[in-house]
N, C-alpha and C positions, 0 to 999 in steps of 0.2 A: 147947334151943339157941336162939340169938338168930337168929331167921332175918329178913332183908325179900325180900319181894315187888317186882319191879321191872317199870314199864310204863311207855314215852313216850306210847304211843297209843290206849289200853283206859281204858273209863272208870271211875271208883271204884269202883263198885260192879257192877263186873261179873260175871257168875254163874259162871261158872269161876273166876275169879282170886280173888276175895273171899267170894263168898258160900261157893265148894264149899272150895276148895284154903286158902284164908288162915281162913276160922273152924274148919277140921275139925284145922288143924293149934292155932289158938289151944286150941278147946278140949280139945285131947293134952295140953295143958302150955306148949307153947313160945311162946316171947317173941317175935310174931309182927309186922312192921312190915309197911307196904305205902306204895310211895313212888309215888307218882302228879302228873300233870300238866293238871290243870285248872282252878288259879285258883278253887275252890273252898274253899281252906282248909282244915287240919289238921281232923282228927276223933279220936274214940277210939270204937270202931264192934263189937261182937260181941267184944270184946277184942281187938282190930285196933288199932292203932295207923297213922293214916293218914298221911302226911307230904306236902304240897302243895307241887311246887316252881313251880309258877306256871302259866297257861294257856299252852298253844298256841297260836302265834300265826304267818302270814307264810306259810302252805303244808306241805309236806312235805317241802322242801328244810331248812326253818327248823327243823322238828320232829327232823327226822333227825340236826340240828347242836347248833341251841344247847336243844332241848328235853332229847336226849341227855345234853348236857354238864353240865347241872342236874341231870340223873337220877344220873347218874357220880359227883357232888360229895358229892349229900344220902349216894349209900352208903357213900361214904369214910367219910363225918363220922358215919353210924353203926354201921360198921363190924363188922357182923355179922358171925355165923359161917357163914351160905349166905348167899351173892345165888341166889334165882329169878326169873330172866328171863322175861319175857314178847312181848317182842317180837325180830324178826331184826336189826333198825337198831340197836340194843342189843350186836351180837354182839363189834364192837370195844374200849367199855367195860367187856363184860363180861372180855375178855382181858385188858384192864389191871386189873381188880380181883381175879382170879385171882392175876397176880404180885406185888398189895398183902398174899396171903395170906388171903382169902378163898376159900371154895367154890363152887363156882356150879353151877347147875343150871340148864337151858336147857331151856322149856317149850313143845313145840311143838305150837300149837293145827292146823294145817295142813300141808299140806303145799307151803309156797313154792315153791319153782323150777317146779308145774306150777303152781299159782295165778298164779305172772305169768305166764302165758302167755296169758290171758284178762285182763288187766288193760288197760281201757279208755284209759288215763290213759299209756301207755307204747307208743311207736309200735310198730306190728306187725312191721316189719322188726326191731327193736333188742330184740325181747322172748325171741330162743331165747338169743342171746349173752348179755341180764340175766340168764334162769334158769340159764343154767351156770355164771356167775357167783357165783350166790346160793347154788347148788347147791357150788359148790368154797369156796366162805368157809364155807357150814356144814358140810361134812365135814372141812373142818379143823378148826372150833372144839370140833366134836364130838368128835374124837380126843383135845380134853387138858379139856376143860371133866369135872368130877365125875360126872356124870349129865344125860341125858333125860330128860325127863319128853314123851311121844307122845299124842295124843290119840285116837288110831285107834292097834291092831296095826300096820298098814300103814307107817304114818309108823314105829313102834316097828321093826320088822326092817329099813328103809331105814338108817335110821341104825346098826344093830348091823351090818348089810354094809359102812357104811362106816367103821368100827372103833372105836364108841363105848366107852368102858371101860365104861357104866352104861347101858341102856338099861332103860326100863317103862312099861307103855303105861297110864293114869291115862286113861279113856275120858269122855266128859260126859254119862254118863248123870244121872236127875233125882234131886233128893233128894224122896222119896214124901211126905213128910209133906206137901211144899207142896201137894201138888195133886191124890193119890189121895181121892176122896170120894168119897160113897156119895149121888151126885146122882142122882135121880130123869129115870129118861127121858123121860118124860112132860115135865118142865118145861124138858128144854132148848127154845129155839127151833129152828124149819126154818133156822137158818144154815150158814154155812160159817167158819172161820176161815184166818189165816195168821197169825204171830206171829213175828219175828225180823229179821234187819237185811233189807233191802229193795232190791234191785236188779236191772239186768236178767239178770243171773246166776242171780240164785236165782228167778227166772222169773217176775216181776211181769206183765210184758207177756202173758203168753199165757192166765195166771189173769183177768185184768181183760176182755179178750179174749171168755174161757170166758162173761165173766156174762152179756150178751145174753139169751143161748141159756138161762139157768139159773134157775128159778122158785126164787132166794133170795136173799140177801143175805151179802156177805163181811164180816165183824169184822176188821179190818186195823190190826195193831198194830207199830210197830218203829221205826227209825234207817233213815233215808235214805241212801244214800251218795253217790247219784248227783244233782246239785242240779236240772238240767233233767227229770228221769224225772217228778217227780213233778204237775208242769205239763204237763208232754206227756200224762199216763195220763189230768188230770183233762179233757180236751179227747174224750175216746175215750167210748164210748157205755156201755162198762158199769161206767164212775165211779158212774153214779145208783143203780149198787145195791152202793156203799161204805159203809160205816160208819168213816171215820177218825178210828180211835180213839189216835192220836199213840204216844208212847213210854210205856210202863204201869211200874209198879212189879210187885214179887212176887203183889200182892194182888189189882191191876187182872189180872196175867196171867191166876191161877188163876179170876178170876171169869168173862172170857171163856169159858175150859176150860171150865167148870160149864157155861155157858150154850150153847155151839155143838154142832152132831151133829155135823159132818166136820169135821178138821183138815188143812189141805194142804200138803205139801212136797216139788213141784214142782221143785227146781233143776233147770238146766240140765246137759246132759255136758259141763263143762269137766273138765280132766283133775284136778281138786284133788278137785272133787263126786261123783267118778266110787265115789271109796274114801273119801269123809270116813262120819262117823257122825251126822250132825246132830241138834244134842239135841232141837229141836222136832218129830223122830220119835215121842222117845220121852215127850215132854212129852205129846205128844196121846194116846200106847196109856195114859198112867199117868192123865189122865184121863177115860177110858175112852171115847175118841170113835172110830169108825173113820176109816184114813186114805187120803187119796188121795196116792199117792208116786210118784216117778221112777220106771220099769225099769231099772235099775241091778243087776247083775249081788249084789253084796253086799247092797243095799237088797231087793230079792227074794227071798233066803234067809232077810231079817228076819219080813220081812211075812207071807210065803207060809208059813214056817214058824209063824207065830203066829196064821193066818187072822184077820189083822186091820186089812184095807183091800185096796183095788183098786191095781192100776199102771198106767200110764200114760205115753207118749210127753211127757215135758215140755212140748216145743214146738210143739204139738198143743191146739187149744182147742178144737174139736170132740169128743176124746179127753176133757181135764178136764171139760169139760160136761156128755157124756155118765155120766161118773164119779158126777158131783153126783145127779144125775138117776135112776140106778140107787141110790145111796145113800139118797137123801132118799123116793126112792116103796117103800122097802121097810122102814119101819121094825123090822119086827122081825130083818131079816137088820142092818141096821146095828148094831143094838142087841149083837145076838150077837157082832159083830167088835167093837166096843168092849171088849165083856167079856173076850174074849181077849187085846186087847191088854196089857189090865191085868194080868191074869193073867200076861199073859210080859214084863211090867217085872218085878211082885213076885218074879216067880222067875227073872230073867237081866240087868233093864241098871235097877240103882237105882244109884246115890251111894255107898251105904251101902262097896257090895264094892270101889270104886275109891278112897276114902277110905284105907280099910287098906290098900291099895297103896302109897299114898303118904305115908303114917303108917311104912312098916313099908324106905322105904327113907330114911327120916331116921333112922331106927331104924342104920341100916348106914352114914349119914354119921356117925352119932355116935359110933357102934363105932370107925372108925375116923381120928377127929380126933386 
């Protein structure tokens, strides 16, 4: 099939969209596009075809309009046999491209209507009436669009309640090759890591907080989203035991892995984080570090069941500290949760089984086109 990938807001080479979803489907066979918005220029990429309709520019109002409306044009003019979507601001071109006689498959990495409800950027008062809002445009569009694509169960049975013809839940776990190795304990360092986008959501502040108190050093790698947070954090006392190691590629990622004994992920209980699965979970069990994570009610079933890492009150830096601190003085207990983690990626949340998932329902758009 002639499929594109569609995203106003995600960037080229993003690990779900491009690296997991758009090469596993390139290399099944299909004529695989990806239309993106950076001003970076066209590529031809893992057999990706990448199409650049120009950067983002003017806010998110600008993005939502005229970044959209470039996005909408490039898929006319290539006129594929699925659009997958990747973003919600996307949901009204993707309805017009549906009655151009395309398919659409509508990719949902979270679950919006409870994400804006913690969304900084959208006054507090205006933010239940936005997610019900957000919440009644996607169960509409959900009722006629081909398929969902969920990236949690959770998100997956929300939308089959709300009477999606096609729902399946395509989760983000890691692909093992990148980053399962057979590193030596001994040669990690006494650090700590975090890896992923960066905000006070995903609980920056209370981690940075933690270090004081913490005979180590954090490896801190990701996208900012918040532009004041990261000048505010560097004013705070336990900046001195950062390591800001900017935005990394696949290769920078797996080498931190190699090199850190804890990996932390910390977010906050907003109601999105509450049931997401985040992949930097399972990035750190596949490279076999143990981890320090939320109490989270499904996050606990992960961990507790694979004894590999401790939990922790997120917004609690006394709590993370203590974490660290238990981890790092007891090498051989950490060493042993490591190993289990690894062990319960290779046998429950790699790439490999959510690939076929999503292989095997282009498999059932093709059947019936």
């Amino acid at each position: 099939m002639k499929i594109a990938h569609l995203t106003s807001a995600h960037p080229r080479h993003d690990i779900r969209i491009f690296v997991k979803e758009c090469a596993s489907l390139a290399a099944a066979g299909h004529e695989v596009h990806l239309i993106v918005a950076d001003g970076l220029g066209d590529e031809i990429n893992r057999d990706v075809r990448l199409h650049d309709v120009g950067a983002k520019s003017g806010g998110r109002l600008s993005r939502m309009t005229g970044t959209v409306k470039r996005v909408y044009e490039k898929t006319l003019q290539l006129m594929p046999d699925v659009a997958h979507f990747h973003d919600p601001e996307l949901i009204p071109a993707a309805l017009r491209l549906q009655q151009a006689g395309i398919r659409i498959v509508y990719d949902v990495h979270e679950d919006v209507p409870r994400q804006v409800l913690a969304k900084h950027w959208i006054p507090g008062v205006a933010r239940p009436w936005v997610s019900r809002g957000v919440e009644t445009l996607e169960d509409y569009a959900a009722r006629r669009f081909d398929a969902i694509v969920a990236a949690t169960p959770v998100i997956r049975e929300r939308f089959a309640r709300a009477g999606a013809r096609h729902a399946v839940d395509v989760c983000n776990y890691p692909i093992l090759a990148e980053l399962v190795r057979d590193t030596p304990w001994a040669s990690r360092r006494n650090e700590v890591c975090y890896l992923g986008g960066i905000s006070r959501t995903r609980g920056i502040e209370p981690i940075i907080a933690a270090l004081p108190d913490s005979d180590t050093r954090l490896n801190l790698a990701g996208i900012w989203s918040e532009p004041d947070l990261k000048a505010a954090l560097q004013r705070e006392a336990g900046w001195s035991r950062v390591n800001d190691l900017g935005v990394l590629d696949r290769t920078g990622v797996a080498e931190v892995l190699a090199q850190s004994k804890v990996g932390l992920v910390t977010l906050l209980p907003t109601p999105s984080y509450v049931e997401s699965l985040p992949i930097k979970l399972f990035e750190y069990m596949a490279a076999g570090m143990p981890v320090i994570a939320s109490d989270f009610p499904l996050w606990r079933g992960i961990v507790e069941d694979a004894g590999c890492g401790l939990l922790v009150d997120p917004q609690d830096p006394r709590a993370i500290a203590d974490a660290i601190a238990t981890l790092l003085a007891d090498d051989a207990r950490a060493q042993a949760m490591g190993e289990a983690g690894k062990r319960a990626v290779l046998a429950k949340y790699s790439w490999a089984a959510e690939a076929d998932k999503l292989l095997a329902l282009y498999c059932q758009l093709q059947e019936t086109t």
